[in-house]
TIVO-2410 file (N, C-alpha, C; in nm, 3 decimals):
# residues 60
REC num residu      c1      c2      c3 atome chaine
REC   1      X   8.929   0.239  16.834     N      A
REC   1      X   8.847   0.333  16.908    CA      A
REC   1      X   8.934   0.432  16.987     C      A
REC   2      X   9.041   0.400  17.026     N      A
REC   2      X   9.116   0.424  17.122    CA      A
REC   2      X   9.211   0.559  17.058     C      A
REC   3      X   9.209   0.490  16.953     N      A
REC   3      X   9.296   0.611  16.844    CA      A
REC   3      X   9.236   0.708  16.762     C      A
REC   4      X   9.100   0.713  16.759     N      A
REC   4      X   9.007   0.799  16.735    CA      A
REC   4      X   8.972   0.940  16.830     C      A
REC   5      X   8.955   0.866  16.977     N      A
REC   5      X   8.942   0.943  17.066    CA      A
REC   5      X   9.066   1.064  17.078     C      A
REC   6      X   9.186   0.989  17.060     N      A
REC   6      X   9.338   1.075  17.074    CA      A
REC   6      X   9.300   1.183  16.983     C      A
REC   7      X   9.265   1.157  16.832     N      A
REC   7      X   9.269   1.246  16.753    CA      A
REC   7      X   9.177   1.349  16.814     C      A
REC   8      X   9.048   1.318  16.820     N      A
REC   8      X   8.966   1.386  16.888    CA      A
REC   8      X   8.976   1.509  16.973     C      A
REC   9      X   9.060   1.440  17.057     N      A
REC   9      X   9.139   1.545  17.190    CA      A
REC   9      X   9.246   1.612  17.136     C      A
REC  10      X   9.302   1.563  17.029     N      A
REC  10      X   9.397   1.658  16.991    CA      A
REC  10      X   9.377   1.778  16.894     C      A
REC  11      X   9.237   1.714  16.814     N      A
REC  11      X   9.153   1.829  16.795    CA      A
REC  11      X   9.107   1.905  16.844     C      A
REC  12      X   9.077   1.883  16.956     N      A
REC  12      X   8.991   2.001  17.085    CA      A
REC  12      X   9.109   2.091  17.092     C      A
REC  13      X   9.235   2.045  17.142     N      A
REC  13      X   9.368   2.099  17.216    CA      A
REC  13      X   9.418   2.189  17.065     C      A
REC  14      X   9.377   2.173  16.985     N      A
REC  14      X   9.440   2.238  16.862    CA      A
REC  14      X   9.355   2.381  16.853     C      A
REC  15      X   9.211   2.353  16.833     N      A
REC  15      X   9.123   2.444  16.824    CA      A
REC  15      X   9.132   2.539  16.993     C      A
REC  16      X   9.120   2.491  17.070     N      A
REC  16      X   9.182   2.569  17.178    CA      A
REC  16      X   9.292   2.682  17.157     C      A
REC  17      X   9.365   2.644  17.140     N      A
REC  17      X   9.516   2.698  17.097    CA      A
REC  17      X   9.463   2.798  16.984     C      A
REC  18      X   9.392   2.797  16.905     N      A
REC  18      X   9.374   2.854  16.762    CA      A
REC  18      X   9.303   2.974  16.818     C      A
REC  19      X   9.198   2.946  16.875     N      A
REC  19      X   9.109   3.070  16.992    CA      A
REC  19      X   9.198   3.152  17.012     C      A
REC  20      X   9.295   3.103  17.122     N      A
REC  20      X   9.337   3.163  17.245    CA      A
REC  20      X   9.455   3.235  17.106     C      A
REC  21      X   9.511   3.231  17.042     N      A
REC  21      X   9.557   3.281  16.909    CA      A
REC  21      X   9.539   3.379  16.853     C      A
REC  22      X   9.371   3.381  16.856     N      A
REC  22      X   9.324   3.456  16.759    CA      A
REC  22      X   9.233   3.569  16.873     C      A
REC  23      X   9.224   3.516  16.991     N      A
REC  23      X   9.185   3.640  17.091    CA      A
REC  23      X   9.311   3.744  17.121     C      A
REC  24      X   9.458   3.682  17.096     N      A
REC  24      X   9.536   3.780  17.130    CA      A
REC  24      X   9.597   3.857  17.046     C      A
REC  25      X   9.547   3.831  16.916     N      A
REC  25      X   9.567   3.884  16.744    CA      A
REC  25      X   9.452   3.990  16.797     C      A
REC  26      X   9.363   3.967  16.841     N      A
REC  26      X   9.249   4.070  16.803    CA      A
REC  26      X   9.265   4.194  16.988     C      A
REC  27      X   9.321   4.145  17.046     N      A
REC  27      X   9.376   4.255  17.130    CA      A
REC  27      X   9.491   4.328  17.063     C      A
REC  28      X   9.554   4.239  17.020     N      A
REC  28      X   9.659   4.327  16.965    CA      A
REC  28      X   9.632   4.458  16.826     C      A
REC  29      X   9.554   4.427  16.794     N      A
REC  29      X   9.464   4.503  16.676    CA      A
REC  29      X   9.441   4.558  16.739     C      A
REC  30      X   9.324   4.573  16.828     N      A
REC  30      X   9.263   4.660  16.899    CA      A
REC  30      X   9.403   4.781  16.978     C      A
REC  31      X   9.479   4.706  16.989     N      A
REC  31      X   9.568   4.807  17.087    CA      A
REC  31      X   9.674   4.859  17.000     C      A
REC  32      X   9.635   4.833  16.876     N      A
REC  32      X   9.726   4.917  16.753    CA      A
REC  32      X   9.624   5.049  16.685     C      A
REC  33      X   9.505   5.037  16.709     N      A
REC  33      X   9.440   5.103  16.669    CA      A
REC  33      X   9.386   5.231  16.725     C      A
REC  34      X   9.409   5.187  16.904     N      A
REC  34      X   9.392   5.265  16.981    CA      A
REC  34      X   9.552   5.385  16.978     C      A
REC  35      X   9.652   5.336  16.949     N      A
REC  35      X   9.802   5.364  16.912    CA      A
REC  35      X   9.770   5.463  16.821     C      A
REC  36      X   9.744   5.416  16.669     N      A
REC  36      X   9.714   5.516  16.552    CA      A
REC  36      X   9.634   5.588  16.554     C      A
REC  37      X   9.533   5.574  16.680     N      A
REC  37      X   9.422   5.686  16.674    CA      A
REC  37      X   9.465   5.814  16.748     C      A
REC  38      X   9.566   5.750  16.857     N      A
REC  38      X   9.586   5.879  16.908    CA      A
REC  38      X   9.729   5.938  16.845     C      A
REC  39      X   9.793   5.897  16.783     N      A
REC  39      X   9.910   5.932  16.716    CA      A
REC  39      X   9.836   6.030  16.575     C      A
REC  40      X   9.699   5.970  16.483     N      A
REC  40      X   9.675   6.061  16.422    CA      A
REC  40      X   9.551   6.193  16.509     C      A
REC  41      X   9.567   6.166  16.620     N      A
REC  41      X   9.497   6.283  16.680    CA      A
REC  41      X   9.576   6.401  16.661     C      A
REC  42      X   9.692   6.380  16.733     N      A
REC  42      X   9.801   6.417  16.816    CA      A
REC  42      X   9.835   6.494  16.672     C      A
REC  43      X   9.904   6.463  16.551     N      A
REC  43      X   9.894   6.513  16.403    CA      A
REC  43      X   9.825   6.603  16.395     C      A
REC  44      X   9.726   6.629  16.355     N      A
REC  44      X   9.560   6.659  16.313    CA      A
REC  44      X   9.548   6.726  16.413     C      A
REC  45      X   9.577   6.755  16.518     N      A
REC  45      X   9.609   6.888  16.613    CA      A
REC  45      X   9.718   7.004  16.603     C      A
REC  46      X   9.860   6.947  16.547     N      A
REC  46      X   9.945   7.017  16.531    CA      A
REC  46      X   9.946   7.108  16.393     C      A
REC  47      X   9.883   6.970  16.305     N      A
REC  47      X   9.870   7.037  16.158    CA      A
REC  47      X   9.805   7.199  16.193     C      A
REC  48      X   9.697   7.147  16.264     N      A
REC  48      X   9.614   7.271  16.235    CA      A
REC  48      X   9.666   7.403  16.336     C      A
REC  49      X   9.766   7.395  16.459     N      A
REC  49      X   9.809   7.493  16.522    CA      A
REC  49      X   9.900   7.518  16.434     C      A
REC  50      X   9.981   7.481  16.373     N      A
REC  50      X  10.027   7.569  16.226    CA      A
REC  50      X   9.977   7.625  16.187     C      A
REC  51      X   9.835   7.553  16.077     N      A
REC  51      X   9.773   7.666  15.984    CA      A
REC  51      X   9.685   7.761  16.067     C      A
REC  52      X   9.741   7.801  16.175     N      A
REC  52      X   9.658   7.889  16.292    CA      A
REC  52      X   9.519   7.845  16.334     C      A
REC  53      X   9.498   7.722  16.358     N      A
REC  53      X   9.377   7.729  16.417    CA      A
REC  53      X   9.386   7.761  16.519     C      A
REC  54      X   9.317   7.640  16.636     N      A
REC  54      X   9.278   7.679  16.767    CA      A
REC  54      X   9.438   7.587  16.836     C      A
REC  55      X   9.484   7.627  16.942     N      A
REC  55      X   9.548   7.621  16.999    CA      A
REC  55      X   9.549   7.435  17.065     C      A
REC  56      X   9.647   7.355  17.037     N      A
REC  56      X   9.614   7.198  17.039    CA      A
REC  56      X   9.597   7.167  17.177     C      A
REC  57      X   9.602   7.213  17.275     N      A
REC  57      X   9.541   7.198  17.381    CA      A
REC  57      X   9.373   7.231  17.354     C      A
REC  58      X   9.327   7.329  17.303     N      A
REC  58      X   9.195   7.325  17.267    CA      A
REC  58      X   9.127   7.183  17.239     C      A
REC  59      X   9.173   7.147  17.148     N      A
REC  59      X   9.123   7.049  16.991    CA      A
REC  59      X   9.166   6.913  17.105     C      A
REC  60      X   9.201   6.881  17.158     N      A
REC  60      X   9.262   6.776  17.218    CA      A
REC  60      X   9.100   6.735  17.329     C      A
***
């Protein structure tokens, strides 16, 4: 019984860990995405003050 319970808890303590894992995988996504969004803003502004658009302070 005794050695059932261990597993038990060490299942909890595993799946814990796996969460707390996978919540900081998904910040980290999130804060790569927020990265590439403004890196292809930042692009996609310049491109176009080349081909003469509007001035990237505008578009921004």
């Amino acid at each position: 019984m005794i050695g059932i319970a261990l597993v038990l808890a060490d299942l909890a303590d595993i799946r814990a860990e796996m969460r707390q894992d996978l919540a900081a995988l998904g910040d980290e996504l999130a804060g790569l995405r927020r990265h590439m969004d403004d890196r292809f803003a930042a692009i996609q502004s310049m491109r176009l003050h080349k081909l003469g658009g509007l001035p990237p302070e505008v578009i921004n």
